[in-house]
C-alpha positions as CSV (number, residue, x, y, z in Angstrom):
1,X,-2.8,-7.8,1.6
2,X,-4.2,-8.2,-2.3
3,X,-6.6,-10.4,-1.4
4,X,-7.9,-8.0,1.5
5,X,-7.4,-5.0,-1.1
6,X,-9.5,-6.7,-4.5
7,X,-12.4,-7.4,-1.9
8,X,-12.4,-3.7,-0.3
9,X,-11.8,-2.1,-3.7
10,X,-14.4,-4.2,-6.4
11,X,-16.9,-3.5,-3.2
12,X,-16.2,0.1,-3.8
13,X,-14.8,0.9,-0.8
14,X,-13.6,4.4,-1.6
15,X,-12.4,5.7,1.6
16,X,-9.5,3.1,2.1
17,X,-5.9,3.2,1.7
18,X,-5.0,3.0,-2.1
19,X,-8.2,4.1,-3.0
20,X,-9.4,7.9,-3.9
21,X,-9.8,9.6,-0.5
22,X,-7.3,7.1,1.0
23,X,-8.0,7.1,4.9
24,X,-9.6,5.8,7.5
25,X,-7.6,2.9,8.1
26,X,-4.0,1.7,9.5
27,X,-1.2,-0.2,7.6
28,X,0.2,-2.6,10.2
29,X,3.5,-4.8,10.1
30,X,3.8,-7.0,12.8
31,X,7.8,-7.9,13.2
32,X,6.4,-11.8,14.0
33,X,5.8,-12.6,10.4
34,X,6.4,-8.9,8.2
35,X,3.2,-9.3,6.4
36,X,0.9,-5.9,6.5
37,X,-2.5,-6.2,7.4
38,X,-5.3,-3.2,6.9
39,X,-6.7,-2.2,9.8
40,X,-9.9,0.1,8.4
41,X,-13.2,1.4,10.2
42,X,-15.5,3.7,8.9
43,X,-16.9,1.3,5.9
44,X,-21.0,2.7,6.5
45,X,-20.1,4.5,2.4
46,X,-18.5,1.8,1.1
47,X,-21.4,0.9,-1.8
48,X,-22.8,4.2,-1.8
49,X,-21.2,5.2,-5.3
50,X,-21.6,3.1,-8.4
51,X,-19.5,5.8,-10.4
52,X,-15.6,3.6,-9.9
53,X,-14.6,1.1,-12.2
54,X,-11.5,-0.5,-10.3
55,X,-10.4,-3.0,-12.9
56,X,-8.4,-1.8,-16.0
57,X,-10.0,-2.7,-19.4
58,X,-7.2,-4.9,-20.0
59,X,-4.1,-6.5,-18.5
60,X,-2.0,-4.4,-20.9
61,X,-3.3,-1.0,-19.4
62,X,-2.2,1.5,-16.4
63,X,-3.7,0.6,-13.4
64,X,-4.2,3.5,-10.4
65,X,-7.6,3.3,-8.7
66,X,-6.7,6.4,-6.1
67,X,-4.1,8.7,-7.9
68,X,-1.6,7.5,-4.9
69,X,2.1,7.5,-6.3
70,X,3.0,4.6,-3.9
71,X,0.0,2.2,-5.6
72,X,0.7,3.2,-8.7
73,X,4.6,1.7,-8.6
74,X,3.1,-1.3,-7.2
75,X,0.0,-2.6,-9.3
76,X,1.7,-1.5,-12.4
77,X,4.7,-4.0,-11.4
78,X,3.9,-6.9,-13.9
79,X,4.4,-9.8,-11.2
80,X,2.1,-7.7,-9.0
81,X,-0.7,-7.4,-11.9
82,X,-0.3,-10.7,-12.4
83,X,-1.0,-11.5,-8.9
84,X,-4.2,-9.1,-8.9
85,X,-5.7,-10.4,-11.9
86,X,-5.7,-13.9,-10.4
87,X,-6.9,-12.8,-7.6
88,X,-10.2,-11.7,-9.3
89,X,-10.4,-14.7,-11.5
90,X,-10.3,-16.9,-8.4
91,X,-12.9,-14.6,-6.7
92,X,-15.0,-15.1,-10.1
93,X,-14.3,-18.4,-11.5
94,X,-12.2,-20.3,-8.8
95,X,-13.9,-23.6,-7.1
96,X,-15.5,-21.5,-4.4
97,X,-15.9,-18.5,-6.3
98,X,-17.1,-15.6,-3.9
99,X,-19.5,-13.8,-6.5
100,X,-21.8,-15.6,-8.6
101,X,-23.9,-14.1,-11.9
């Protein structure tokens, strides 16, 4: 579900779960395995504002991209930043990087 989020959030997708409007999408848990997955429609916006900066200046600083209580807790758990910041260095630096510069 990180991975999922970091690619709908750093594409400013601002109408997801977790993000500022949070909607227009479903949080499922299937009993087969118990790992969520996003079900979202609605993405026509999603780089229609260049105004959100999704990643914290630094490591050390309070992460909440949506102002959602729930998100909050969670990527300001240290094994969960941890988690997100690799994340983004894979999708950066890793050996199939997904954005180049």
């Amino acid at each position: 579900m990180l991975r999922i989020w970091a690619v709908r959030l750093n594409t400013d997708d601002w109408d997801t779960w977790g993000a500022n409007r949070g909607k227009n999408c479903y949080l499922y848990r299937p009993g087969i395995d118990g790992r969520f997955c996003l079900l979202a429609w609605d993405m026509e916006l999603t780089y229609g504002s260049t105004s959100s900066f999704l990643i914290p200046s630094s490591p050390n600083s309070a992460f909440n991209p949506g102002g959602f209580g729930e998100v909050h807790r969670l990527m300001n758990r240290p094994a969960i930043k941890r988690m997100w910041y690799g994340i983004l260095d894979e999708m950066v630096n890793g050996d199939e990087s997904w954005f180049t510069s």
